[in-house]
LUMMAR-927594 format. One line per 10 residues: number of its first residue (from 1); for each residue y, x, z of N, C-alpha, C. Coordinates in Angstrom, 1 decimal, always signed. Layout:
BEGIN
NUM = Y/X/Z/Y/X/Z/Y/X/Z; ...
REM end
This chain:
BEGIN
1 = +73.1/+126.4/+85.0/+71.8/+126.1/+84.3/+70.8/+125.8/+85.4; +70.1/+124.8/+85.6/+69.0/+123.9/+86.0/+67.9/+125.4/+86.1; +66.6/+125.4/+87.2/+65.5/+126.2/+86.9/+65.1/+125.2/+86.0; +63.9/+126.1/+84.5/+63.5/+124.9/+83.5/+61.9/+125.5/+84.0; +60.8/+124.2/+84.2/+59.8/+124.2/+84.3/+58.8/+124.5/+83.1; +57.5/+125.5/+82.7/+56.9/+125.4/+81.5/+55.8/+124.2/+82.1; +55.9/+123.8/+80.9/+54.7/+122.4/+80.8/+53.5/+123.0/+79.6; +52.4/+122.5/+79.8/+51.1/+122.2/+78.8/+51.2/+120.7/+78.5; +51.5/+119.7/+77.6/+50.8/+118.6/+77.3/+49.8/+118.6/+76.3; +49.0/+118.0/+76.2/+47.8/+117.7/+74.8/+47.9/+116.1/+74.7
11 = +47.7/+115.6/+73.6/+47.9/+114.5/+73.2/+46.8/+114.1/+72.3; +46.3/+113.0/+71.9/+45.2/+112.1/+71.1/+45.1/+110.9/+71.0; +44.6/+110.9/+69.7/+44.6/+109.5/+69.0/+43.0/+109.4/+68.2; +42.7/+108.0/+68.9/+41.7/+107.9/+68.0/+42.0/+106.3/+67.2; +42.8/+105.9/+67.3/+43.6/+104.7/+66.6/+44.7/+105.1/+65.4; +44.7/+105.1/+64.0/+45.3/+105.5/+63.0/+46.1/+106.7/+63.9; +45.0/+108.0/+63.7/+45.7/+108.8/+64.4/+46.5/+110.2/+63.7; +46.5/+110.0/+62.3/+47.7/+111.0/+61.7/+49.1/+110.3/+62.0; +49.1/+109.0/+61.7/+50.5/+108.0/+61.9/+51.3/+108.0/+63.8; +50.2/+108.1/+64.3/+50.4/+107.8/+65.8/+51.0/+109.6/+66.4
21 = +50.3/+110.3/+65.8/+50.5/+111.9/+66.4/+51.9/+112.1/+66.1; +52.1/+112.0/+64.4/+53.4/+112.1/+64.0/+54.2/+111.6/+64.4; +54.2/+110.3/+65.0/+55.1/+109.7/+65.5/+55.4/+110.1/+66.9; +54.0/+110.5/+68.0/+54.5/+111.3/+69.1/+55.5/+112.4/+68.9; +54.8/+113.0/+68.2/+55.2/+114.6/+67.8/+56.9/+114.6/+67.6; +57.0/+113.8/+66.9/+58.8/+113.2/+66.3/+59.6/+113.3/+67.9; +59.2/+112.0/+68.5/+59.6/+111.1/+69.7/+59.4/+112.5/+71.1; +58.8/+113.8/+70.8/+58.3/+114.8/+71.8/+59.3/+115.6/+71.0; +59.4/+116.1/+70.0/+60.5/+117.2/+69.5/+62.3/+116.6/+70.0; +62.4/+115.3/+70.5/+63.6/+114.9/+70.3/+63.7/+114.9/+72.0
31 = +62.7/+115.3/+72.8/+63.0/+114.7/+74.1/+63.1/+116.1/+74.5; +62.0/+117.3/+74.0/+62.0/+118.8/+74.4/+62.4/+119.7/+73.0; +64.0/+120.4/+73.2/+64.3/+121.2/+72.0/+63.3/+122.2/+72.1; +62.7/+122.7/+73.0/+61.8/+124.4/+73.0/+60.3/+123.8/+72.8; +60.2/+122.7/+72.3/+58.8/+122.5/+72.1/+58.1/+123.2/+70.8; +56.7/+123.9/+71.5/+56.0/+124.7/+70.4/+55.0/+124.0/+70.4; +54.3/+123.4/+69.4/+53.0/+123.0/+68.7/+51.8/+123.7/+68.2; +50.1/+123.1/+68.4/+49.2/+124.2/+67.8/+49.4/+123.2/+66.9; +48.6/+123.2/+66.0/+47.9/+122.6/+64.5/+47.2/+121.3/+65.9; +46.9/+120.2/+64.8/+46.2/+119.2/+65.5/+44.9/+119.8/+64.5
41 = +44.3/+119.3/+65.5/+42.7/+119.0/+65.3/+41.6/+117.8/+65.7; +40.8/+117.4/+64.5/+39.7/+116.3/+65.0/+38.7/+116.9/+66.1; +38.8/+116.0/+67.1/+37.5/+116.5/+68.1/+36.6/+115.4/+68.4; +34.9/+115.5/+68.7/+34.0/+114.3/+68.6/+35.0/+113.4/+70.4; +34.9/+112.5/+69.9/+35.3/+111.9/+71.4/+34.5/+112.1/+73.3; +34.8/+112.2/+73.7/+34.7/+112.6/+75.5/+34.3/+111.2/+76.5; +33.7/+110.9/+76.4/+33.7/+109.8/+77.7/+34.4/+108.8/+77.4; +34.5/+108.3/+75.7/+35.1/+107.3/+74.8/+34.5/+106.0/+74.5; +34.5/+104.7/+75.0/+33.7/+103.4/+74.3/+33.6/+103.8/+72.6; +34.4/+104.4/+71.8/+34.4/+104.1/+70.0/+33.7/+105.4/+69.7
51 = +32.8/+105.1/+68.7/+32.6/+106.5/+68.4/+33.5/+107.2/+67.1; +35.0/+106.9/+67.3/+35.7/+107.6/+66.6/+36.3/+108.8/+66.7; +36.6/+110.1/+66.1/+37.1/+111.3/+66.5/+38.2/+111.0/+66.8; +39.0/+111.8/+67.9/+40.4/+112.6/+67.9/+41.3/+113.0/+66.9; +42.4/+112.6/+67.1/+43.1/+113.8/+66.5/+43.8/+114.1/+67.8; +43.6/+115.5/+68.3/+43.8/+116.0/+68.9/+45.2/+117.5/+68.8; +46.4/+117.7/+69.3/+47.3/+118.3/+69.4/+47.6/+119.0/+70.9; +48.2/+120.2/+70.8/+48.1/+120.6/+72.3/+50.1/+120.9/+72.0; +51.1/+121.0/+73.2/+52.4/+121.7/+73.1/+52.5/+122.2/+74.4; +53.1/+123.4/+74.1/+54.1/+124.1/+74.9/+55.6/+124.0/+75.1
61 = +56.3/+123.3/+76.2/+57.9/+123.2/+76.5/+58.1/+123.6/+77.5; +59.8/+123.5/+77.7/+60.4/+123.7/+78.9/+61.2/+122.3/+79.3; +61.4/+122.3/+80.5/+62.2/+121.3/+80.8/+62.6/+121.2/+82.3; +63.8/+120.6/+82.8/+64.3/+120.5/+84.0/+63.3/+119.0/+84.7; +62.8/+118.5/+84.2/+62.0/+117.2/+85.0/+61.0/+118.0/+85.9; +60.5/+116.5/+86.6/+59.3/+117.2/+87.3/+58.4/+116.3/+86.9; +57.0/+116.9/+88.0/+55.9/+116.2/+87.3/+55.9/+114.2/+87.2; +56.3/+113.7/+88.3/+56.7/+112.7/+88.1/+57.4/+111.6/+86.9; +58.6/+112.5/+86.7/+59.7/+112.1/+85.8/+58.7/+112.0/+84.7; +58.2/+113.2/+84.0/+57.5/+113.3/+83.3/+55.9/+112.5/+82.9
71 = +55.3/+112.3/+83.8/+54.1/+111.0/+83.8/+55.2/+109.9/+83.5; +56.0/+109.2/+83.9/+56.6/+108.1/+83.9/+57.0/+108.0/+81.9; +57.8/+108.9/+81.8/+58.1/+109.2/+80.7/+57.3/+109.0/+79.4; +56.4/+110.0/+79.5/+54.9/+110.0/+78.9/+54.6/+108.3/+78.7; +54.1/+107.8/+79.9/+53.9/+106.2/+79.8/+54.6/+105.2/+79.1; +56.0/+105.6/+79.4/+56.6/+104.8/+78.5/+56.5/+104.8/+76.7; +56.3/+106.5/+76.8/+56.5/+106.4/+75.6/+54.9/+106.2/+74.9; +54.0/+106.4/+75.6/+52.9/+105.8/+74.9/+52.9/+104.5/+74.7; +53.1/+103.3/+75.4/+53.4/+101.9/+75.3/+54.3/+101.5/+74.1; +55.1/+102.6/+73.9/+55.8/+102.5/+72.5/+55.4/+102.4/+71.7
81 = +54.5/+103.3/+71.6/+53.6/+104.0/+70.3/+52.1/+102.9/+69.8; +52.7/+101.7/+71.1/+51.3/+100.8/+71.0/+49.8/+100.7/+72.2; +49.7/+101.9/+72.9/+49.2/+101.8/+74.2/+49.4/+100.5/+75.1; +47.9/+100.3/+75.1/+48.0/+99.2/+76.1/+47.2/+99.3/+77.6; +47.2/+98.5/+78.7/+46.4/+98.7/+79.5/+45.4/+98.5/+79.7; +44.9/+98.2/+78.4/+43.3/+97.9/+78.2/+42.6/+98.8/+77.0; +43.6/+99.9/+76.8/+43.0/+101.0/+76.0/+42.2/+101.6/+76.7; +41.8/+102.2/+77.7/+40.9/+103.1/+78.3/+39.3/+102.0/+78.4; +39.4/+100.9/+78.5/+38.5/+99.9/+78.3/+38.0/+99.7/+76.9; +38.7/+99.6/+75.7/+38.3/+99.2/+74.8/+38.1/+100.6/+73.7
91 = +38.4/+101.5/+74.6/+38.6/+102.7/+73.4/+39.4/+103.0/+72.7; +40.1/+101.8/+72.2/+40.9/+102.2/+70.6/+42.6/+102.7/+71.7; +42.4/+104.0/+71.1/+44.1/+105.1/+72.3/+44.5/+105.6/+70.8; +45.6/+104.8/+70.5/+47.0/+104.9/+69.5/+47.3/+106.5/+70.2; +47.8/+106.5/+71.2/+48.1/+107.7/+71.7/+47.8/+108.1/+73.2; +47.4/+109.2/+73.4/+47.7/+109.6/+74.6/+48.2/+111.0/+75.0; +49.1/+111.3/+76.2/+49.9/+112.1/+75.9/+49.4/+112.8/+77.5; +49.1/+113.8/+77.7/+48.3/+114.2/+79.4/+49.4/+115.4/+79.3; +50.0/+115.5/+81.1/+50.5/+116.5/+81.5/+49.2/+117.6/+82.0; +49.2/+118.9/+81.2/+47.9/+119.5/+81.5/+48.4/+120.6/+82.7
101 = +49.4/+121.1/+82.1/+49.9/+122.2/+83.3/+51.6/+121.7/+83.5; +51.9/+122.0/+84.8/+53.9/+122.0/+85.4/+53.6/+123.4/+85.7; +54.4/+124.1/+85.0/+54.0/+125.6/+86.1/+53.0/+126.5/+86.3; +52.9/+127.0/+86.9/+51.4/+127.1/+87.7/+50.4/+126.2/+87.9; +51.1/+124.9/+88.3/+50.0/+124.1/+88.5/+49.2/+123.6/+87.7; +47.9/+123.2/+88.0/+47.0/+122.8/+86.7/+46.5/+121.6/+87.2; +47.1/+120.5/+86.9/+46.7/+119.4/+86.9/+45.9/+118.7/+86.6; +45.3/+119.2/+85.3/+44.1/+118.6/+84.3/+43.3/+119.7/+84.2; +42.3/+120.1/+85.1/+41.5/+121.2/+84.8/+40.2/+121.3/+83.7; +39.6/+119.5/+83.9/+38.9/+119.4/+83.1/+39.5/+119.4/+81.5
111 = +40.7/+119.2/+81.4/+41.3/+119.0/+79.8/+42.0/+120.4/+79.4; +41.8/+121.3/+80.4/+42.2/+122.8/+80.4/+41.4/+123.5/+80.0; +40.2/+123.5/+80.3/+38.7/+123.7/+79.8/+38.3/+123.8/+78.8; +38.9/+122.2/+78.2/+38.4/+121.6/+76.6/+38.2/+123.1/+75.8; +37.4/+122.9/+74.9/+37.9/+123.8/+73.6/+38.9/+124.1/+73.1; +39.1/+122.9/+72.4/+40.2/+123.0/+71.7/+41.6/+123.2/+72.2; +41.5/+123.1/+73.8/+43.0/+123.0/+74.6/+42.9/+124.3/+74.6; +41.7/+125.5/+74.8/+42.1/+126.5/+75.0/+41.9/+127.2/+73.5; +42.0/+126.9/+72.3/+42.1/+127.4/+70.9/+43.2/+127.4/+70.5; +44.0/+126.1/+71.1/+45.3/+125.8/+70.8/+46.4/+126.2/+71.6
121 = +46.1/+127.1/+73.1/+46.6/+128.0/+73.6/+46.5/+129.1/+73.1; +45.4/+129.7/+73.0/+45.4/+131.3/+71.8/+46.0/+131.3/+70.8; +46.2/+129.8/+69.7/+46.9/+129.7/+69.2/+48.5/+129.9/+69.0; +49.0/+129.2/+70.0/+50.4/+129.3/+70.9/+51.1/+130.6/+70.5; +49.9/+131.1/+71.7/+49.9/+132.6/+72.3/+50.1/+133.4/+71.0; +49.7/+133.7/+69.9/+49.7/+134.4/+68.9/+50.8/+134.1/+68.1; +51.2/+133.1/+67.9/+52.5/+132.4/+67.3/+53.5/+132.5/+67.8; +53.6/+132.4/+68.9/+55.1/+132.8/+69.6/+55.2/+134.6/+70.3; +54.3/+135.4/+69.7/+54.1/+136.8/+69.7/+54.3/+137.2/+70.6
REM end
């Protein structure tokens, strides 16, 4: 047995984003079996050209990748989901999928912070007991 790494991802959509999460969510349950989900939530957008909300989701897994493997991954599978390289430009993000924590490490401090990333950890936290 492999050491398995815990991960934080959070994920959002401000582009038909009950259709796009679900479909992350699907395509993320099939890639990590130990994945635990909070509730998504709408949040006002962050440093966004659209002024449309989030649907915002946070998950907890395990897995033998590393952080690499995993960004690569993530990418792919956003470009699947309809991600282009001119979403951060135009605003409209079908999906986006952020590695927040590998481990210990905290990669994304500012999206660690968020509210909702840390509601949807208390969340977790109380759910998996």
């Amino acid at each position: 047995w492999g050491y398995m790494n815990q991960i934080i991802i959070a994920l959002g959509s401000n582009e038909l984003p009950e259709l796009h999460m679900e479909e992350a969510t699907a395509e993320l349950n099939n890639l990590f079996s130990s994945i635990r989900w909070s509730p998504a939530v709408y949040t006002e957008p962050i440093a966004c050209l659209r002024p449309f909300p989030f649907l915002n989701r946070v998950a907890i897994a395990e897995t033998s990748l590393d952080v690499e493997e995993l960004h690569n991954m993530f990418k792919v599978l956003e470009k699947k989901l309809g991600r282009l390289s001119t979403s951060k430009q135009t605003g409209i993000i079908p999906i986006d999928i952020d590695l927040i924590q590998w481990n210990q490490q905290l990669l994304k401090p500012n999206d660690y912070d968020r509210v909702y990333v840390q509601e949807a950890l208390r969340w977790l936290a109380v759910s998996m007991g």
